[in-house]
VEXBAZA-679521 format. One record per residue: residue in one letter; y, z, x of N, C-alpha, C in turn. Coordinates in nm, 3 decimals. Layout:
["A", [Y, Z, X], [Y, Z, X], [Y, Z, X]]
...
***
This chain:
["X", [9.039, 26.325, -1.846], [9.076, 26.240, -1.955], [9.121, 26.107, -1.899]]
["X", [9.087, 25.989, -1.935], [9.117, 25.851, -1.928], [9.252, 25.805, -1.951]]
["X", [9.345, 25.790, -1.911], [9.460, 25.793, -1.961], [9.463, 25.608, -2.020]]
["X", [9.427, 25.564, -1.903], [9.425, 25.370, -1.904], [9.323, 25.283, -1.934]]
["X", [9.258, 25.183, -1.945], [9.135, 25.153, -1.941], [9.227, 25.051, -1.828]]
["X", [9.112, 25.046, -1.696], [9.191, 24.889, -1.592], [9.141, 24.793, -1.680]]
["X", [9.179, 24.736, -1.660], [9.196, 24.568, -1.740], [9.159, 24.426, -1.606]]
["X", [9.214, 24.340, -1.587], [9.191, 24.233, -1.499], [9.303, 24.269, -1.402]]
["X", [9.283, 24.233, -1.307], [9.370, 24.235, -1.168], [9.376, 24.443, -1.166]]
["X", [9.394, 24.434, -1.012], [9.470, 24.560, -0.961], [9.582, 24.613, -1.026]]
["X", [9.661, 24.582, -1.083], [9.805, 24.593, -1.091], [9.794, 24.595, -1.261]]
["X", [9.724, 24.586, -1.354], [9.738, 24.543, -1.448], [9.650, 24.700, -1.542]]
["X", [9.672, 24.748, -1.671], [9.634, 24.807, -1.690], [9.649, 24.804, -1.802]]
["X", [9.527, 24.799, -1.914], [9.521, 24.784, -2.070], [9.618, 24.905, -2.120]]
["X", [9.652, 24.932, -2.246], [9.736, 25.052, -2.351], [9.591, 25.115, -2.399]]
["X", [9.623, 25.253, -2.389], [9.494, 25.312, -2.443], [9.440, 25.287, -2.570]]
["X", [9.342, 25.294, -2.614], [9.246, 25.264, -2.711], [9.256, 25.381, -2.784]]
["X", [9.253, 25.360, -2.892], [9.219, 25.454, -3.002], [9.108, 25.400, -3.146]]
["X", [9.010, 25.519, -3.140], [8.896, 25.449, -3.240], [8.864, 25.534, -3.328]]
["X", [8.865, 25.454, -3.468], [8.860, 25.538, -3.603], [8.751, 25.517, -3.627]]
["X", [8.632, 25.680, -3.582], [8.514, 25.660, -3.652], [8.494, 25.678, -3.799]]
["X", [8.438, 25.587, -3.879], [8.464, 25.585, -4.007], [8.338, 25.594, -4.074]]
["X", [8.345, 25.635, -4.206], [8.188, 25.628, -4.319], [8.224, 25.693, -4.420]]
["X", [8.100, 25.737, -4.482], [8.077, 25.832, -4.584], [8.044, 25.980, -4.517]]
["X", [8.058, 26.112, -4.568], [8.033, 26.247, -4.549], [7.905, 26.209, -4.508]]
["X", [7.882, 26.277, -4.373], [7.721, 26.281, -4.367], [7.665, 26.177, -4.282]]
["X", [7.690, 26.053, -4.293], [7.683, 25.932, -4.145], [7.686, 25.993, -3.999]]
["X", [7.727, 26.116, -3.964], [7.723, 26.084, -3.816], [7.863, 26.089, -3.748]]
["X", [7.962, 26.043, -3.822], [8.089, 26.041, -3.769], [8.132, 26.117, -3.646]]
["X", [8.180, 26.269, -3.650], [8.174, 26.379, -3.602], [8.054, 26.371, -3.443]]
["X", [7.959, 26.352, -3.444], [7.859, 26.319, -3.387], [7.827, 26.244, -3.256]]
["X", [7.929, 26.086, -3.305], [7.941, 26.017, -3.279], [8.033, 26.025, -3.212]]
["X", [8.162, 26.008, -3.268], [8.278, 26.038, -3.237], [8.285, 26.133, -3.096]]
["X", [8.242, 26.276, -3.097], [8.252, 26.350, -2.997], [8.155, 26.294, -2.843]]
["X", [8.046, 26.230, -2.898], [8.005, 26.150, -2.794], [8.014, 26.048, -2.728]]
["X", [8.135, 25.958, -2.808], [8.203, 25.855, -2.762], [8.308, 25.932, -2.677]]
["X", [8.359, 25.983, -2.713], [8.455, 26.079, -2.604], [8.391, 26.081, -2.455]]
["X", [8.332, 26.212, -2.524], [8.262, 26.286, -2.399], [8.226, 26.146, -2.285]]
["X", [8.141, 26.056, -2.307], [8.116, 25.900, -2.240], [8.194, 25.881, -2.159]]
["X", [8.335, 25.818, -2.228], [8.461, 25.770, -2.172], [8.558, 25.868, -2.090]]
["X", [8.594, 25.979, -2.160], [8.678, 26.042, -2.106], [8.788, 26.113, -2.203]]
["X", [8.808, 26.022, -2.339], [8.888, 26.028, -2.369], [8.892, 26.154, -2.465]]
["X", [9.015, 26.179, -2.532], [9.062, 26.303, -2.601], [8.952, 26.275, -2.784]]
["X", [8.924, 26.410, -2.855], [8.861, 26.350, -2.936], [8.935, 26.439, -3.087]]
["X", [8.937, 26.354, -3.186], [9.030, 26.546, -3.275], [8.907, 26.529, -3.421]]
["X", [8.897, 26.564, -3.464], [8.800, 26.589, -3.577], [8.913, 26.570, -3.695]]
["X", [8.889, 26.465, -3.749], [8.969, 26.419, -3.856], [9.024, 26.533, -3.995]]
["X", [8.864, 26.589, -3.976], [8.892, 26.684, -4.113], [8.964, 26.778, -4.055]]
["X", [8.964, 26.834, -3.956], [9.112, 26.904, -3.940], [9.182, 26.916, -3.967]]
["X", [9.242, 26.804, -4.015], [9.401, 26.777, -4.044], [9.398, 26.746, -4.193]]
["X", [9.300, 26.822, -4.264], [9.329, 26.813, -4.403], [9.402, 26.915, -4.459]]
["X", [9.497, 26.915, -4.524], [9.598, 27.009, -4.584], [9.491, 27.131, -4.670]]
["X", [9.533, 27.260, -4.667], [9.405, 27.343, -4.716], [9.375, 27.282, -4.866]]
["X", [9.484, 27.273, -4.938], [9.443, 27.199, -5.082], [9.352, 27.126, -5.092]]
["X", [9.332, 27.045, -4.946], [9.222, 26.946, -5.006], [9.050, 27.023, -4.969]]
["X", [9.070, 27.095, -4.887], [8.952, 27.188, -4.804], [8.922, 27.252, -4.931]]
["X", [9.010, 27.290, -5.008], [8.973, 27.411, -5.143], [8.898, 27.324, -5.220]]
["X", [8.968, 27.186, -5.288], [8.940, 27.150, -5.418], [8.793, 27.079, -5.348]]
["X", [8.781, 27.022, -5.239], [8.658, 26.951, -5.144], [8.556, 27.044, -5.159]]
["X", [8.555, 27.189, -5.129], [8.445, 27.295, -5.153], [8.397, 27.254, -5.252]]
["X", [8.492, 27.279, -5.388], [8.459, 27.333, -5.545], [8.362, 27.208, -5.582]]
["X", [8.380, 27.079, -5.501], [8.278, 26.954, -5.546], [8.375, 26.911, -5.633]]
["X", [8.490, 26.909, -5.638], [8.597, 26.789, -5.633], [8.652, 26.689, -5.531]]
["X", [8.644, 26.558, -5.594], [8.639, 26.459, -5.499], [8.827, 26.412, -5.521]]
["X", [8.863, 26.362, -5.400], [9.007, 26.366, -5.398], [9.034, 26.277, -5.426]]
["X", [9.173, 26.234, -5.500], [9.296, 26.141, -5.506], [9.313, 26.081, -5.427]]
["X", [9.344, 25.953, -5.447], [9.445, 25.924, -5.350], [9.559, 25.970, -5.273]]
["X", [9.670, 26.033, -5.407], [9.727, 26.148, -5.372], [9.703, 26.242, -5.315]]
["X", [9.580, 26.263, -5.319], [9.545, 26.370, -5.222], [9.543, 26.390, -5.121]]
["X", [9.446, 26.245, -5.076], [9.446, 26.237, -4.922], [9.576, 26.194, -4.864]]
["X", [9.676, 26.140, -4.931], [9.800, 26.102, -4.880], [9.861, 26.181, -4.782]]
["X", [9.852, 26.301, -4.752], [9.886, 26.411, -4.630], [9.816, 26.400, -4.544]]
["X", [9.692, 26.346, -4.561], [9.587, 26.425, -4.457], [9.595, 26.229, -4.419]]
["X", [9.579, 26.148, -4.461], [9.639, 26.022, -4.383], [9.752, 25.968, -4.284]]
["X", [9.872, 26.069, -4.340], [9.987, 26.088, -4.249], [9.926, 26.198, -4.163]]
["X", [9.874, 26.281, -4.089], [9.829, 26.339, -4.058], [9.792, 26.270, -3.935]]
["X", [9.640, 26.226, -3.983], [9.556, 26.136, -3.898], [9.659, 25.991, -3.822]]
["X", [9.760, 25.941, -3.912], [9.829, 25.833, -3.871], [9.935, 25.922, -3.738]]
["X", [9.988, 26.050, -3.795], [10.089, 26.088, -3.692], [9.984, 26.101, -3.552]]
["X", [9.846, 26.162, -3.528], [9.778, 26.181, -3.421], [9.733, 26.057, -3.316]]
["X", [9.724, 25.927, -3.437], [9.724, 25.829, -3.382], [9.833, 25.799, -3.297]]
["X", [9.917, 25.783, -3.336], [10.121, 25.756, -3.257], [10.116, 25.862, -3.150]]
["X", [10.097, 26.007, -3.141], [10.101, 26.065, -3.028], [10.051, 26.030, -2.937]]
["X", [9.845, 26.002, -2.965], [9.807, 25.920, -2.836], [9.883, 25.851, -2.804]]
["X", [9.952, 25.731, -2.841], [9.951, 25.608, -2.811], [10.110, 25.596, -2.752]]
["X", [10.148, 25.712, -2.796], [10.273, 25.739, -2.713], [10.281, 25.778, -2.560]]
["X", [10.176, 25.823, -2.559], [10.116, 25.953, -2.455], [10.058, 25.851, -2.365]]
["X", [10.009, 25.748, -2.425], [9.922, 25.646, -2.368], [9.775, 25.699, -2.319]]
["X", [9.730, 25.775, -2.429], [9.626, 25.876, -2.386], [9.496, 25.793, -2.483]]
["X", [9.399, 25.746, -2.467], [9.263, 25.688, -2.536], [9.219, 25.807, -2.618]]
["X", [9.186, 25.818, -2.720], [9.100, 25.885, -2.802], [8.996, 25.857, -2.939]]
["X", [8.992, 25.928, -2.944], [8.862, 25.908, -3.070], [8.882, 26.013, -3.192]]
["X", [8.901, 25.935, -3.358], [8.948, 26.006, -3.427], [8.854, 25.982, -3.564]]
["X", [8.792, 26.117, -3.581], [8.692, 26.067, -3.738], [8.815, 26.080, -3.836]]
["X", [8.775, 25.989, -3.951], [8.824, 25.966, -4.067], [8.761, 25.872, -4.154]]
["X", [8.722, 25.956, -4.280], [8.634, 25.838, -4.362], [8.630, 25.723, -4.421]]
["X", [8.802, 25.711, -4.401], [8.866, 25.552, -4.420], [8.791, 25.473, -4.512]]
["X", [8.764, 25.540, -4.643], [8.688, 25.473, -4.750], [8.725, 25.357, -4.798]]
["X", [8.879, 25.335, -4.814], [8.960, 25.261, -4.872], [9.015, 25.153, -4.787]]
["X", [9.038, 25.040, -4.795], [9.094, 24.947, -4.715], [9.256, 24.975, -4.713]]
["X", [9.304, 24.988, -4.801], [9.429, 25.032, -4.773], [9.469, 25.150, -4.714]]
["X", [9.353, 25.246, -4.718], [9.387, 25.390, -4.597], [9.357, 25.320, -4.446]]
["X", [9.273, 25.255, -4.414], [9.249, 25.155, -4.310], [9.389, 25.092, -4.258]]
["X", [9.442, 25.013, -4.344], [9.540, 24.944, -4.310], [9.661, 25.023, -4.261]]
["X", [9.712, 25.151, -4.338], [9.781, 25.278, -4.303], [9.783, 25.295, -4.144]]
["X", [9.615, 25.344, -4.107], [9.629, 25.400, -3.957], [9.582, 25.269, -3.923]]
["X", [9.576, 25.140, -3.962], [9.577, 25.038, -3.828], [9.715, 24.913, -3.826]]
["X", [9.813, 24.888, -3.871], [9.882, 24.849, -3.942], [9.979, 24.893, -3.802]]
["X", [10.047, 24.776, -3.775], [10.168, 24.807, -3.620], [10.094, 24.838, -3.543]]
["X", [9.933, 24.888, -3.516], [9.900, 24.926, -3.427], [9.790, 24.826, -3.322]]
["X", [9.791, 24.788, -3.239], [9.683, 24.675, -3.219], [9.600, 24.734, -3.140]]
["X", [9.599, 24.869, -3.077], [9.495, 24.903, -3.029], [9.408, 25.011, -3.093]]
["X", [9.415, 24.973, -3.243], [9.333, 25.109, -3.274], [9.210, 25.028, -3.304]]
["X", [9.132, 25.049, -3.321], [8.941, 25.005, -3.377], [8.872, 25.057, -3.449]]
["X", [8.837, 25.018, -3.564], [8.747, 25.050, -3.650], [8.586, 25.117, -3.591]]
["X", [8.568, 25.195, -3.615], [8.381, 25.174, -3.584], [8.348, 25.198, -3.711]]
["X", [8.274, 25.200, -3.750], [8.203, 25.173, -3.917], [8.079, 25.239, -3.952]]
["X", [8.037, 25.315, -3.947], [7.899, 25.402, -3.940], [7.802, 25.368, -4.081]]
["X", [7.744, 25.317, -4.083], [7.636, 25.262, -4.197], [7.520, 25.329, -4.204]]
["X", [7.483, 25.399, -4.339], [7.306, 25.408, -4.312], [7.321, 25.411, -4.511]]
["X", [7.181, 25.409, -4.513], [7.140, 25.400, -4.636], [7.176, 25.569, -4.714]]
["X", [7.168, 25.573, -4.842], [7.224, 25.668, -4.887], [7.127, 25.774, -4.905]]
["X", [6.954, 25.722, -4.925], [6.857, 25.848, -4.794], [6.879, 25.930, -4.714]]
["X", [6.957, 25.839, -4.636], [6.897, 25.902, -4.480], [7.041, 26.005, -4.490]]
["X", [7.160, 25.960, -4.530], [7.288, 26.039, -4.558], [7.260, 26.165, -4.613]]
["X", [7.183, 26.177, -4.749], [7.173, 26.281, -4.841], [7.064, 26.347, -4.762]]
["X", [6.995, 26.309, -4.659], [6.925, 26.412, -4.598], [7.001, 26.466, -4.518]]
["X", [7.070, 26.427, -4.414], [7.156, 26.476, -4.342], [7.268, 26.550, -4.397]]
["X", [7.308, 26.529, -4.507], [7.372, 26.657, -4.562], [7.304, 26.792, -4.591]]
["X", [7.181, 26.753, -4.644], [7.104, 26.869, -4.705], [7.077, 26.961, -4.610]]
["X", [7.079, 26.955, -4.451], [7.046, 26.979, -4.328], [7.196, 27.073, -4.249]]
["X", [7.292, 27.007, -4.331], [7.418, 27.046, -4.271], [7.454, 27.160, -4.319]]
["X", [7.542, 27.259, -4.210], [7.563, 27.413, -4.254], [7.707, 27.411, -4.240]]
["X", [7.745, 27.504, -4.280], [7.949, 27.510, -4.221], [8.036, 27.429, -4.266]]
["X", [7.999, 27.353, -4.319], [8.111, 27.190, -4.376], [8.140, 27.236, -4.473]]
["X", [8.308, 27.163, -4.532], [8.362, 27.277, -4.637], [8.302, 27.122, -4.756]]
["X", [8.262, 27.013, -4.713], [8.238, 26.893, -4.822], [8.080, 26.910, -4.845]]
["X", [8.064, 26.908, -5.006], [7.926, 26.954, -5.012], [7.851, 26.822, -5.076]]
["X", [7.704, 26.843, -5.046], [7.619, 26.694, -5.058], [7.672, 26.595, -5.189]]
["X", [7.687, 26.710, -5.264], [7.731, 26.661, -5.443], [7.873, 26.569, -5.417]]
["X", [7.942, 26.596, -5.348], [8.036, 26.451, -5.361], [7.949, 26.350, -5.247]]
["X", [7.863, 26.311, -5.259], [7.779, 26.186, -5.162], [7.815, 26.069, -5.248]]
["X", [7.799, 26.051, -5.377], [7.827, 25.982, -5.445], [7.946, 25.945, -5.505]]
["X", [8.013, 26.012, -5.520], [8.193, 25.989, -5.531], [8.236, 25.912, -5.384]]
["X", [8.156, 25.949, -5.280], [8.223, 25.899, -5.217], [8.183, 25.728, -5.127]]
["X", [8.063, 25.726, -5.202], [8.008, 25.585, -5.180], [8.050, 25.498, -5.284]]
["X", [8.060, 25.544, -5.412], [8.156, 25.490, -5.512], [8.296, 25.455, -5.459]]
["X", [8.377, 25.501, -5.387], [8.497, 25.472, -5.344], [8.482, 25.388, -5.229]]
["X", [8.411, 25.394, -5.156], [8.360, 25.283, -4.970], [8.403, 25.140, -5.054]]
["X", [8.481, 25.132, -4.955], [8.500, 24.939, -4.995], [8.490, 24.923, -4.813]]
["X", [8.363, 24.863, -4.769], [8.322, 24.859, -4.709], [8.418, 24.779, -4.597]]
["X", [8.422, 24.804, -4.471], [8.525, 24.706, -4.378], [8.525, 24.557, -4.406]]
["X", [8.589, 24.463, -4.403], [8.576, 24.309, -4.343], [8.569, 24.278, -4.215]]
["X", [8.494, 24.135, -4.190], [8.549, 24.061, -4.063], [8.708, 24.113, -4.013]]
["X", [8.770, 24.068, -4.089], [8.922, 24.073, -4.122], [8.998, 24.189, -4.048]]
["X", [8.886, 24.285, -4.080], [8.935, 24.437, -4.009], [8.887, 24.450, -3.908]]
["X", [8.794, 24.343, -3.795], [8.729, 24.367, -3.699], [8.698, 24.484, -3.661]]
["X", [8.571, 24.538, -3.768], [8.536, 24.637, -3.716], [8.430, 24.643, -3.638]]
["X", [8.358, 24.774, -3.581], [8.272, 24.765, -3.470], [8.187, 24.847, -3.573]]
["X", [8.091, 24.777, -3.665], [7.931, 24.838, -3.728], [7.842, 24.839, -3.633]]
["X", [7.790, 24.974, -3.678], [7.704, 25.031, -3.603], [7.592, 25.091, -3.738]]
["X", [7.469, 25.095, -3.713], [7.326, 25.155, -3.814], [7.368, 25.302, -3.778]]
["X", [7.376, 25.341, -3.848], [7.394, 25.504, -3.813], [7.254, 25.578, -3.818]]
["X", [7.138, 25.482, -3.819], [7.008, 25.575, -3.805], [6.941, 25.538, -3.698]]
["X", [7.022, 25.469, -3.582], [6.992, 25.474, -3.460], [7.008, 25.600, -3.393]]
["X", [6.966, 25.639, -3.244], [6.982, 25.731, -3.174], [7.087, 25.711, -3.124]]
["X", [7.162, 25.824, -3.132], [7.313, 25.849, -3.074], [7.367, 25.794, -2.927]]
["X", [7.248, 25.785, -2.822], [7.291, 25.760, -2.743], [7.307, 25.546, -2.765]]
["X", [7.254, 25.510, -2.833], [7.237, 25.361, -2.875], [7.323, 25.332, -2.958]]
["X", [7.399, 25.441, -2.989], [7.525, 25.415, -3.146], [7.640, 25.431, -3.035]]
["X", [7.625, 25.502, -2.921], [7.767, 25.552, -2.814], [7.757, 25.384, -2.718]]
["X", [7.668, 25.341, -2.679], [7.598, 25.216, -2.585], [7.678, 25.103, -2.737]]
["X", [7.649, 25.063, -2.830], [7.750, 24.959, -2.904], [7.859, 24.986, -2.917]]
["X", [7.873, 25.168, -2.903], [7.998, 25.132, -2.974], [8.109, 25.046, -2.798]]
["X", [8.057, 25.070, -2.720], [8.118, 25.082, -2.588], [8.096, 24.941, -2.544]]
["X", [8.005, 24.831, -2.599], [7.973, 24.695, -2.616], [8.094, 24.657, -2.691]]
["X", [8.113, 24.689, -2.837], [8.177, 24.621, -2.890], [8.320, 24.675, -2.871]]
["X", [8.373, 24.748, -2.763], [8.473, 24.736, -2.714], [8.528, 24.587, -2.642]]
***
């Protein structure tokens, strides 16, 4: 595991990085995410993890969540963020960060966290769901949840990436636009 990234001079050593792979269900996130790891070194946690079972239940049934809802599973993802960064440990954390203000949550006091932004057309998504096995989020919220995407800004300097590139060319920008 990477604990530092070196920086300029011998003696000098950047604060670890932490990067919120972000999208819609079905982009790649997960994917991505674990292969940005694996690359670097660094620690990787699967965002949906840390969703409180309430939201795993009502997410099955093809209910799309609250705000309130996700409000746990944001503190969640925000507390994992602070451990790295306590730890001074680099990692990589999916979360679908639909909302600019869930964005602002886990990046907000923090200056080393990074957006990555996973984009593809809503095709190529709904195929890649239709393909997917084991996930407790089913294709039918695809649209609830592109309805909610308020897409990153400049502002949020994020790192977009085509998510219908080949993975190893989505891991190669994302590691550019570091």
């Amino acid at each position: 595991m990477t604990r530092f990234l070196q920086s300029a001079g011998p003696d000098r050593v950047a604060p670890a990085q932490i990067l919120v792979v972000m999208g819609v269900s079905g982009v790649g996130k997960t994917v991505v995410a674990e292969a940005v790891a694996a690359r670097c070194g660094w620690v990787f946690q699967e965002g949906d993890a840390l969703h409180p079972a309430a939201n795993i239940l009502k997410m099955s049934a093809g209910v799309p969540l609250s705000d309130a809802d996700r409000e746990p599973w944001l503190e969640a993802v925000a507390a994992w963020i602070d451990r790295q960064r306590a730890a001074q440990t680099s990692g990589v954390i999916t979360c679908s960060a639909l909302k600019r203000t869930y964005r602002e949550r886990l990046t907000r006091e923090r200056p080393t966290v990074r957006l990555v932004y996973l984009t593809a057309n809503e095709p190529l998504i709904a195929a890649r769901l239709a393909k997917r096995t084991g996930h407790f989020m089913p294709a039918g919220l695809l649209r609830s949840q592109l309805e909610a995407l308020e897409e990153p800004t400049a502002a949020e300097n994020p790192i977009v990436i085509d998510a219908a590139l080949p993975l190893e060319q989505i891991v190669d920008h994302v590691l550019v636009g570091l």
